[in-house]
C-alpha positions as a LaTeX table, in Angstrom:
\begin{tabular}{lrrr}
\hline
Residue & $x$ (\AA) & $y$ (\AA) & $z$ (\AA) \\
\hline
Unk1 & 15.97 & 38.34 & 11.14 \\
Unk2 & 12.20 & 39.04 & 11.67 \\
Unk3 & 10.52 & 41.53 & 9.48 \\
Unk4 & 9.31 & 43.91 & 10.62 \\
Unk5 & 9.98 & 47.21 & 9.15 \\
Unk6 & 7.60 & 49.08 & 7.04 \\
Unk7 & 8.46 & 52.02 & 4.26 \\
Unk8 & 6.84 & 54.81 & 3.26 \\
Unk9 & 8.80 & 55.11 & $-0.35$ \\
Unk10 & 7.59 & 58.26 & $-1.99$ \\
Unk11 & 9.44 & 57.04 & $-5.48$ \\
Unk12 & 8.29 & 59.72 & $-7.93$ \\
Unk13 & 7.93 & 64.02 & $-7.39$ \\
Unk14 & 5.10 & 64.56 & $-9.86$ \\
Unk15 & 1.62 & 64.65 & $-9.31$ \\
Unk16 & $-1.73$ & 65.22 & $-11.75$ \\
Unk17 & $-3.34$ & 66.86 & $-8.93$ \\
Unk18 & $-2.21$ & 69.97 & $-6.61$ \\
Unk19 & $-3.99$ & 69.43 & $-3.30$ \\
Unk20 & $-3.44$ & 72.93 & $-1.36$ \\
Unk21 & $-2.92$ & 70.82 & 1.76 \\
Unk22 & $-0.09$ & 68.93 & 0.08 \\
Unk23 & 3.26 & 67.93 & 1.66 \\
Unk24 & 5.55 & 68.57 & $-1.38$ \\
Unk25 & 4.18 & 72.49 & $-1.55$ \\
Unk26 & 3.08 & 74.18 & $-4.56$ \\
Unk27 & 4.27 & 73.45 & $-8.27$ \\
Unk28 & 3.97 & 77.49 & $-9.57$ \\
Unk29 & 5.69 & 78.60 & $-6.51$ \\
Unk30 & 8.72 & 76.22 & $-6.64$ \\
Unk31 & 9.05 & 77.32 & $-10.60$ \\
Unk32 & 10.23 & 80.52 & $-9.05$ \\
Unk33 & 12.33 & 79.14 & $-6.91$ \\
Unk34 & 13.10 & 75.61 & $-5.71$ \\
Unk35 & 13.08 & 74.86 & $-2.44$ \\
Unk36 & 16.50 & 73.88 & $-0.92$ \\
Unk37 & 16.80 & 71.82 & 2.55 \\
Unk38 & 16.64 & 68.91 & 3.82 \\
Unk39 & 13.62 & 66.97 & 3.64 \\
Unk40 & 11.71 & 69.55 & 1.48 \\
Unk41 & 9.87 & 67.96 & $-1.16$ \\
Unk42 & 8.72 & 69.95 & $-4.51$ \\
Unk43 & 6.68 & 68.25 & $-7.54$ \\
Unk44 & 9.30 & 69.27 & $-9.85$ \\
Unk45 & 11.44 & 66.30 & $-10.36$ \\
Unk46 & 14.73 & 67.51 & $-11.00$ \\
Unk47 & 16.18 & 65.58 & $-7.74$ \\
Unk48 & 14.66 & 62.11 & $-8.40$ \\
Unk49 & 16.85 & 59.35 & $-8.56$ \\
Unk50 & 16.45 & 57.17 & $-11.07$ \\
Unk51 & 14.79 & 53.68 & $-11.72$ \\
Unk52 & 18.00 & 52.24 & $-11.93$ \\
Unk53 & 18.98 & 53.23 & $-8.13$ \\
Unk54 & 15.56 & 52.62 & $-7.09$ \\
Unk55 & 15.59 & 49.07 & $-8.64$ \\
Unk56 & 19.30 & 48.07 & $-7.23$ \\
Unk57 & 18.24 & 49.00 & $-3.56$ \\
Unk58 & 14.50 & 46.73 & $-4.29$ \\
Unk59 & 17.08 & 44.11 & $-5.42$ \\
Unk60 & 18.19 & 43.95 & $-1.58$ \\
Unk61 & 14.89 & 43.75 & 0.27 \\
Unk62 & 14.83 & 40.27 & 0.11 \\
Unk63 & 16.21 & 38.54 & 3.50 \\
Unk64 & 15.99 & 42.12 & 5.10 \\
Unk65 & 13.94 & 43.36 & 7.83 \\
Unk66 & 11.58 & 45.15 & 5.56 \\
Unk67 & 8.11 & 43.41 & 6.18 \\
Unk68 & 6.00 & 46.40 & 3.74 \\
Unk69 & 6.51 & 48.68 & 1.49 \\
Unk70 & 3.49 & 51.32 & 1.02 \\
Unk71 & 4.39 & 53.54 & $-2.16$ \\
Unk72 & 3.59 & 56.88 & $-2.92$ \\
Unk73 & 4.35 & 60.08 & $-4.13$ \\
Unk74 & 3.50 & 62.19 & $-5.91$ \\
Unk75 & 1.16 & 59.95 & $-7.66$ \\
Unk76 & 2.99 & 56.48 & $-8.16$ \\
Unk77 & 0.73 & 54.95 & $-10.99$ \\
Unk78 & 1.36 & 58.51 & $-13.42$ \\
Unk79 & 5.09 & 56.53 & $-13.67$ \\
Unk80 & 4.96 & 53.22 & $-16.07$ \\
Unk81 & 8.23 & 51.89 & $-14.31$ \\
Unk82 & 6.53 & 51.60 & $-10.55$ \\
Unk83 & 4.87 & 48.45 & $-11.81$ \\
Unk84 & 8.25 & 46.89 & $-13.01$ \\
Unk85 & 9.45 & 48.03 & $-9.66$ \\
Unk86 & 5.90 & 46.06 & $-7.85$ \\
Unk87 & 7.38 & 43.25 & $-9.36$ \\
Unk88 & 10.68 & 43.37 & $-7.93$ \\
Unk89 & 9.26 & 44.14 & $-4.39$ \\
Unk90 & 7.10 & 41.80 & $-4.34$ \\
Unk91 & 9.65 & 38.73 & $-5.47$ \\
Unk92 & 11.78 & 39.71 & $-2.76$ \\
Unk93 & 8.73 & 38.58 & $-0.02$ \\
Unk94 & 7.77 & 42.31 & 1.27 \\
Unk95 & 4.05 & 43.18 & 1.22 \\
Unk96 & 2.80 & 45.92 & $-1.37$ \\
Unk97 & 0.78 & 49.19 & $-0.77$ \\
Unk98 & $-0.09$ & 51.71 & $-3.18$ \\
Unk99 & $-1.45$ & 55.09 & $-2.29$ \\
Unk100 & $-2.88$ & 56.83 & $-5.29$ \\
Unk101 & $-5.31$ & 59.42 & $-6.20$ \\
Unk102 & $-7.51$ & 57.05 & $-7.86$ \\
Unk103 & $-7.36$ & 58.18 & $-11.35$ \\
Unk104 & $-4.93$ & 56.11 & $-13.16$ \\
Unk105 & $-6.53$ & 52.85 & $-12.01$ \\
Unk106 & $-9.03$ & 54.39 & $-15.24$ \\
Unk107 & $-6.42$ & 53.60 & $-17.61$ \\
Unk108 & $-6.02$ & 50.75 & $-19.56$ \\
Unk109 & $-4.24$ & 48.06 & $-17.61$ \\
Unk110 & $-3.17$ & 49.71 & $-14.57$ \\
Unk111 & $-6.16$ & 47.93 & $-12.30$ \\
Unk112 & $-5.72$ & 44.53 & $-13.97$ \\
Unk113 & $-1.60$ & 44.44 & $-13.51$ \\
Unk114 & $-2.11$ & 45.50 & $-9.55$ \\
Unk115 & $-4.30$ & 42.71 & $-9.76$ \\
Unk116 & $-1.90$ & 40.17 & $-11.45$ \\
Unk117 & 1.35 & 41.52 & $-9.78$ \\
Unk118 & $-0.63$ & 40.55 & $-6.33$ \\
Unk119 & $-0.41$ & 43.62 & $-4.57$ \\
Unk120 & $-1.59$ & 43.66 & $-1.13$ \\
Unk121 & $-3.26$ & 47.16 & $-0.72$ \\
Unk122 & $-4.45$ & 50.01 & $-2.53$ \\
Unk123 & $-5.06$ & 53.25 & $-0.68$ \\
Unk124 & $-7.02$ & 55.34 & $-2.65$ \\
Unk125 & $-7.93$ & 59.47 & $-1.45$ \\
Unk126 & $-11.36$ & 60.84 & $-1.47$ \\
Unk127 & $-12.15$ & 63.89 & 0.71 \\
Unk128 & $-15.83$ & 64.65 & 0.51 \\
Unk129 & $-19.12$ & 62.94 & $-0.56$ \\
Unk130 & $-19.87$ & 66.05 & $-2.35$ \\
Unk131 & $-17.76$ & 66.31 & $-6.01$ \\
Unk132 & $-17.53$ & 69.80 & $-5.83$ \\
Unk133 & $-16.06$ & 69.82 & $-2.52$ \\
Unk134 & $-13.74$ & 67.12 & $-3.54$ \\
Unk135 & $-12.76$ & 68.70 & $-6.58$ \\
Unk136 & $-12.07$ & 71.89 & $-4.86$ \\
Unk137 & $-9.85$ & 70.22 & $-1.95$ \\
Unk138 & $-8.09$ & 67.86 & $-4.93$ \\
Unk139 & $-8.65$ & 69.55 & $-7.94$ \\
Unk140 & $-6.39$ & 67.87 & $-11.11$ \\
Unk141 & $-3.99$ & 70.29 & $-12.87$ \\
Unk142 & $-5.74$ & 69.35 & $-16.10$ \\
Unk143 & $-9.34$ & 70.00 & $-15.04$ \\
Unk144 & $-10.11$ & 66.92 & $-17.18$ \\
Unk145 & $-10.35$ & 64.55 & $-13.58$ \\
Unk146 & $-11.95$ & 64.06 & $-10.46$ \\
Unk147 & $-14.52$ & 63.00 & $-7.80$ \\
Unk148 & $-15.94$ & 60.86 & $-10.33$ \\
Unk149 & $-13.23$ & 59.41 & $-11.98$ \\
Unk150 & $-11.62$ & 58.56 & $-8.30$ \\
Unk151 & $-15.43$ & 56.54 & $-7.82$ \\
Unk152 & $-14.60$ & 54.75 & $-11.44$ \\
Unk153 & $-11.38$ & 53.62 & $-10.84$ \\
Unk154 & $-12.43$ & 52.19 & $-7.69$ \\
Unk155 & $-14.94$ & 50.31 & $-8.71$ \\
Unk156 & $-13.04$ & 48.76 & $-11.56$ \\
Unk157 & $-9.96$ & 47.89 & $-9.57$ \\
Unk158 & $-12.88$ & 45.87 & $-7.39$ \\
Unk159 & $-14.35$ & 44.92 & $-10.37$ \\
Unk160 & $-11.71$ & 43.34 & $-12.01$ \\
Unk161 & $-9.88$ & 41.50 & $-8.08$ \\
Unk162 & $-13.61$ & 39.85 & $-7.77$ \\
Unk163 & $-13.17$ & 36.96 & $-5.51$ \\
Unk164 & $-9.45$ & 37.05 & $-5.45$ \\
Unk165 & $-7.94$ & 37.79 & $-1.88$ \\
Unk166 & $-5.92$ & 40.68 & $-3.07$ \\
Unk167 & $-5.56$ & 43.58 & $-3.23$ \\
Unk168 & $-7.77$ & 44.69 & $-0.16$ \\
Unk169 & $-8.81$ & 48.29 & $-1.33$ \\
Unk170 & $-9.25$ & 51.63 & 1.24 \\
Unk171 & $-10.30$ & 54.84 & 1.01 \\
Unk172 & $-8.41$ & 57.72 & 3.27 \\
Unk173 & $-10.09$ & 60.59 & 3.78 \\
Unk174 & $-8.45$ & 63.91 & 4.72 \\
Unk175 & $-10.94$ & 65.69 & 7.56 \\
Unk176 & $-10.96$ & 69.56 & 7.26 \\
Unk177 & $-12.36$ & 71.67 & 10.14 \\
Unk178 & $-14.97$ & 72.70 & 8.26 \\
Unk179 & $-16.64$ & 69.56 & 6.98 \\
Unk180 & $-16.46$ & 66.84 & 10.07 \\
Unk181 & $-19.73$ & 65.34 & 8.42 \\
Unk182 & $-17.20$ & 63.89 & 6.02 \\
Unk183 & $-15.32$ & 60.82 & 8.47 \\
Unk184 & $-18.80$ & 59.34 & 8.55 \\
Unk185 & $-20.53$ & 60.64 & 5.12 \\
Unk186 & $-17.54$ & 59.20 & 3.07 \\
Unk187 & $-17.61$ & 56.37 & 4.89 \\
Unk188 & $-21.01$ & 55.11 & 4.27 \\
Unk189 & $-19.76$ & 55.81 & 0.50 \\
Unk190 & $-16.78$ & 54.03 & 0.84 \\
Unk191 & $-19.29$ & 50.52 & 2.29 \\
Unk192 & $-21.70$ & 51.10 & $-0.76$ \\
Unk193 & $-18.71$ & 50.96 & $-3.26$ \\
Unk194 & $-17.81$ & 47.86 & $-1.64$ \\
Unk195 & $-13.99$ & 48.92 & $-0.11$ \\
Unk196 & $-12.66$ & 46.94 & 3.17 \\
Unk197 & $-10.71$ & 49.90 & 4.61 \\
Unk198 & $-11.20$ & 53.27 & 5.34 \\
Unk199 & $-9.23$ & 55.64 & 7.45 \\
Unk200 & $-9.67$ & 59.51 & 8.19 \\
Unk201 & $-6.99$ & 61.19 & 9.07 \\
Unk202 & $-6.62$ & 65.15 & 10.42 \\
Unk203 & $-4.78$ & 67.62 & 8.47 \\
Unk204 & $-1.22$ & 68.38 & 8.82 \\
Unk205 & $-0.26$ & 71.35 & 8.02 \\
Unk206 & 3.09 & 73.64 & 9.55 \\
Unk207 & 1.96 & 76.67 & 12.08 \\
Unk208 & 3.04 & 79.41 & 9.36 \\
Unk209 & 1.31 & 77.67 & 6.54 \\
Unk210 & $-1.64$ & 80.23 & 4.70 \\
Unk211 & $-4.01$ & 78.00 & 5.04 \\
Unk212 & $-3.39$ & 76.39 & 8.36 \\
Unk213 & $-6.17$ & 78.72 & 10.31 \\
Unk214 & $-8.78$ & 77.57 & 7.54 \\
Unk215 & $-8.08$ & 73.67 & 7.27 \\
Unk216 & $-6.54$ & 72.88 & 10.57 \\
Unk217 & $-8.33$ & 71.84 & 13.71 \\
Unk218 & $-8.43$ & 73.60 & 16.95 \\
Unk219 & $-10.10$ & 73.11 & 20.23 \\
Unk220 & $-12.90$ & 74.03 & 20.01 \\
Unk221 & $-13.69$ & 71.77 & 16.80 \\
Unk222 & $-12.68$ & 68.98 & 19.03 \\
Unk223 & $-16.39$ & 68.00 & 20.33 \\
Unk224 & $-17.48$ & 67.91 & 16.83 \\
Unk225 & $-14.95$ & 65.64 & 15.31 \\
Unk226 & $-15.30$ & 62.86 & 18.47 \\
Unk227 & $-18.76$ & 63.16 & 17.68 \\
Unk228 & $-18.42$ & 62.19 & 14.60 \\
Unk229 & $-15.48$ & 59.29 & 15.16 \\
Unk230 & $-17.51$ & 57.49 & 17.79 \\
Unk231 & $-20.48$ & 57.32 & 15.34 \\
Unk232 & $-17.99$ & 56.13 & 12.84 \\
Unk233 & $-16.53$ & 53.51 & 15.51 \\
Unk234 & $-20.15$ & 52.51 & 16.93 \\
Unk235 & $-21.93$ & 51.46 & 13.43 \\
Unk236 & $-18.78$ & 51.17 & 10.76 \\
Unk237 & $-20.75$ & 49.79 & 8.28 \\
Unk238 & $-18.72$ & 46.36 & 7.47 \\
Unk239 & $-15.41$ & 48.35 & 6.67 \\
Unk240 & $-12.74$ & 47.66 & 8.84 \\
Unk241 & $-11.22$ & 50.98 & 10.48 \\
Unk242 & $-7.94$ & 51.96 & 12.36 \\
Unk243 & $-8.24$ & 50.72 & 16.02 \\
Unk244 & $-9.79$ & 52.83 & 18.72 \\
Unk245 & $-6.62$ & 54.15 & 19.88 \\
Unk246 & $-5.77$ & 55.79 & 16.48 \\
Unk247 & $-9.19$ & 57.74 & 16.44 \\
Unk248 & $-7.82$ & 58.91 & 20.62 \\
Unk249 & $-4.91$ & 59.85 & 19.20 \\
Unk250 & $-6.98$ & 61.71 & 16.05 \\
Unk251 & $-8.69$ & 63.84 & 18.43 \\
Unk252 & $-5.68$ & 64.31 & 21.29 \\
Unk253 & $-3.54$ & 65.74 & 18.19 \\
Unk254 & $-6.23$ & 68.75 & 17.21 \\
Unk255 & $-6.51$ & 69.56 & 20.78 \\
Unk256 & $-3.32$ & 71.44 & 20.90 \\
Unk257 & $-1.60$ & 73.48 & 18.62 \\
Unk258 & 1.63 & 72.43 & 20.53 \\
Unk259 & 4.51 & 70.18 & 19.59 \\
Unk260 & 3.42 & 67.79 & 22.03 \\
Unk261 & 4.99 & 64.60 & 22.90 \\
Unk262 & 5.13 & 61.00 & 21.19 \\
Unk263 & 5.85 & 57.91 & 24.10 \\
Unk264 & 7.18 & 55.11 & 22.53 \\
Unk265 & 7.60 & 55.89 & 18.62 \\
Unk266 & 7.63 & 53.57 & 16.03 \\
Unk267 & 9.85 & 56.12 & 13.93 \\
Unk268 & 13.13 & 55.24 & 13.22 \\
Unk269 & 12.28 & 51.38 & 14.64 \\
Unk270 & 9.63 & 50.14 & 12.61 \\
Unk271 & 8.95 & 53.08 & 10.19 \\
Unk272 & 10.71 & 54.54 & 7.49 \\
Unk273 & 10.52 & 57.03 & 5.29 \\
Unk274 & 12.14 & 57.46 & 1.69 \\
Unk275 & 11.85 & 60.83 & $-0.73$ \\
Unk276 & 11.77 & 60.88 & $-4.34$ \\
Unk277 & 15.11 & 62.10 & $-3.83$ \\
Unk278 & 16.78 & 58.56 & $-2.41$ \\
Unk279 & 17.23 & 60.08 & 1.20 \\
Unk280 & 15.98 & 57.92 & 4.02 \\
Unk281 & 14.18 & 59.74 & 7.29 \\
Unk282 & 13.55 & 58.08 & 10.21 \\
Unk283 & 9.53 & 59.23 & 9.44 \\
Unk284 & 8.04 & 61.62 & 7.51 \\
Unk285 & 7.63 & 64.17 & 9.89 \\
Unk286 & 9.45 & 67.63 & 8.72 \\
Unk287 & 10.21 & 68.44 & 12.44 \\
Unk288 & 12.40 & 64.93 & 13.14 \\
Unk289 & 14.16 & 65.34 & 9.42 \\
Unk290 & 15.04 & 69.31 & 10.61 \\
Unk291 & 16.49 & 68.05 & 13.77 \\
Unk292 & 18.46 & 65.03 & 12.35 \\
Unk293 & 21.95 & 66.16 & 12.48 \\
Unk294 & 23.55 & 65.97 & 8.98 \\
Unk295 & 25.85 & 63.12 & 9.57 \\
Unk296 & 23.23 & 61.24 & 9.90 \\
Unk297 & 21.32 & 61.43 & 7.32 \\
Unk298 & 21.53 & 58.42 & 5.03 \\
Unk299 & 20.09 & 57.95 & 1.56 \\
Unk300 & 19.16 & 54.29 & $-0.56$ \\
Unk301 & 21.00 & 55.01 & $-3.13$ \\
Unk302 & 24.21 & 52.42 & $-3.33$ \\
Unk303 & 22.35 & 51.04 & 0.19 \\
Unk304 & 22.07 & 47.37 & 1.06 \\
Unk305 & 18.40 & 47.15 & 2.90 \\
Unk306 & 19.89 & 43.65 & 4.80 \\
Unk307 & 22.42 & 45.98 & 6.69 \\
Unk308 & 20.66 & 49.68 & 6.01 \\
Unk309 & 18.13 & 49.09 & 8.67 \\
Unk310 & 21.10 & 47.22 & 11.02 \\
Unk311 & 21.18 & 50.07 & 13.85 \\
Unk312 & 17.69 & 51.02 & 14.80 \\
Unk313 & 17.01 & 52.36 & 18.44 \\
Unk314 & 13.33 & 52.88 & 19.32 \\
Unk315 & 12.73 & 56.90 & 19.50 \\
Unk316 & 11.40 & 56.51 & 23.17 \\
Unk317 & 10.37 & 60.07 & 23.98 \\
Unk318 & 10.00 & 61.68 & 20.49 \\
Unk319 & 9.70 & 65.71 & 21.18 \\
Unk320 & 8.98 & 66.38 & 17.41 \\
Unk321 & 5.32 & 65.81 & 17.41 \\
Unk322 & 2.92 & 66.87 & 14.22 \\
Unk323 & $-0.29$ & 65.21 & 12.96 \\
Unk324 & 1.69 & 63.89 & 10.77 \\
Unk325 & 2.85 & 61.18 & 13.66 \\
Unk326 & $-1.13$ & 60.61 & 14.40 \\
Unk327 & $-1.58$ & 59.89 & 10.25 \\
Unk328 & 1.46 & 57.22 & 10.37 \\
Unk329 & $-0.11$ & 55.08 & 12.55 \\
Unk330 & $-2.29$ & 52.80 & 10.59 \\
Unk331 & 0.45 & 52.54 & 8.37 \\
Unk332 & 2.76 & 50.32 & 11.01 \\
Unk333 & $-0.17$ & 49.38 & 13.17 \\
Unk334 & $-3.49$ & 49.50 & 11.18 \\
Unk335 & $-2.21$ & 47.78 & 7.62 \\
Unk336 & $-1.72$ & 44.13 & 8.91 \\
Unk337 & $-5.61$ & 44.69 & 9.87 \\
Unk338 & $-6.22$ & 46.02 & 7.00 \\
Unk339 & $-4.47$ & 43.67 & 4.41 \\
Unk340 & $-6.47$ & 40.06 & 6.30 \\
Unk341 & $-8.54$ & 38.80 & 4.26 \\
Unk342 & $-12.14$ & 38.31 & 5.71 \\
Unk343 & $-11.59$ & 40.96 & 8.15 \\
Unk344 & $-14.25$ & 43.15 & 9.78 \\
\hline
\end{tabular}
């Protein structure tokens, strides 16, 4: 069976930081009221299964088509238990990716067991050169972390891999359509800190959303954003970067405020995507979970990964188009590149 599959596992709802641009909405506004429906994802953790489940289905990755599993959240490394659960990922032959906020690689440990559990990747998010620009884009519920404690826990998960092959360490930037200056100021940051990877992505953010006219790209910010990619792709300072069709696609998705069309999808073939919740979406994108009927909706929990993944058509013609699809894409097609060792 070849391996091929790769899953976006959000394992854990909670998050020390409340990004206004974030996918699981805002913590004071779901205290009010919780959001009900499928696919909607809160940062109160009230529907989180438990490591238990989480660990059973891990249990049955090995001899499945799972090839990768890149975990997030939330923010994975706030949760102990996600490096018992490295552990049992790893042992059953799938690649590792973490995507965190940076800050808990500060703690004690944390950098040195990603290390020693041989993780393959570790994501990490920084949004602006600036810190106060950062910190106002990512600001940390405490007030206590930020743009410079993201830097430090870089540079002592680096410190502490050295010479080792793994993991290979990124840095994804978030592009608002205000600060375009960022996909190639950040990433002259991310080649002095000494990262392999680096990948800017365009915000994705639902029509009706309050802040979707301020972040979100239009037109006629298109000629300043390809600007700013083909410097990025002509002189990309040693880091190794999504391929050039990623950073087409990153400029043919804020040229329309349409649904658009996907040709030949990876979602629902190659791509997976798991909630804290257990339930299992073809990919992450919150138009394809609305339109997947309910009798088809499927969930980990009790799930055997060697027969879970058994029936997979390739979504051909995908209709339900967000930038969310365009952000996907180095996950399936970009990590491999990514993860090589020596690669530039």
């Amino acid at each position: 069976m070849p391996r091929d599959i790769t899953l976006l596992w959000a394992l854990r709802s909670p998050c020390s930081f409340k990004c206004p641009q974030c996918y699981f909405g805002e913590l004071d506004d779901h205290k009010e009221e919780l959001p009900e429906g499928p696919g909607v994802l809160s940062h109160i953790p009230v529907r989180d299964i438990d490591y238990a489940a989480m660990d059973a289905f891990a249990n049955t990755l090995a001899d499945s088509p799972v090839e990768r599993v890149v975990l997030a959240g939330g923010e994975p490394l706030d949760w102990l238990p996600t490096l018992s659960l490295i552990k049992t990922i790893k042992e059953s032959g799938c690649q590792v990716v973490v995507a965190t906020n940076g800050v808990p690689l500060t703690r004690p440990g944390i950098a040195q067991r990603l290390v020693a559990l041989g993780v393959d990747g570790v994501s990490v998010s920084l949004d602006s050169t600036d810190p106060a620009v950062n910190d106002q884009m990512r600001p940390s519920r405490s007030g206590r972390a930020g743009y410079r404690e993201v830097l430090a826990g870089v540079r002592t998960l680096l410190n502490l891999r050295g010479s080792a092959a793994g993991p290979r360490v990124g840095i994804y930037t978030v592009v608002y359509r205000s600060r375009p200056q960022e996909i190639t100021g950040v990433a002259r940051l991310a080649g002095e800190l000494g990262v392999d990877y680096y990948v800017p992505q365009p915000v994705s953010l639902p029509p009706g959303h309050k802040l979707f006219d301020e972040l979100c790209h239009t037109l006629d910010d298109v000629p300043a954003v390809a600007d700013q990619l083909d410097r990025l792709q002509n002189d990309p300072g040693g880091l190794v970067l999504p391929d050039a069709d990623y950073l087409r696609q990153f400029v043919a998705s804020i040229a329309t405020q349409d649904s658009g069309r996907v040709a030949d999808c990876y979602g629902g073939a190659q791509l997976f995507f798991i909630q804290p919740d257990g339930s299992l979406w073809d990919c992450p994108s919150d138009r394809r979970i609305a339109a997947t009927a309910p009798s088809e909706q499927r969930s980990i929990v009790g799930a055997d990964a060697r027969t879970l993944f058994a029936d997979r058509p390739p979504c051909t013609d995908c209709s339900h188009f967000s930038r969310d699809c365009v952000n996907m894409g180095p996950l399936v097609l970009g990590m491999p590149r990514f993860l090589a060792r020596g690669a530039s």
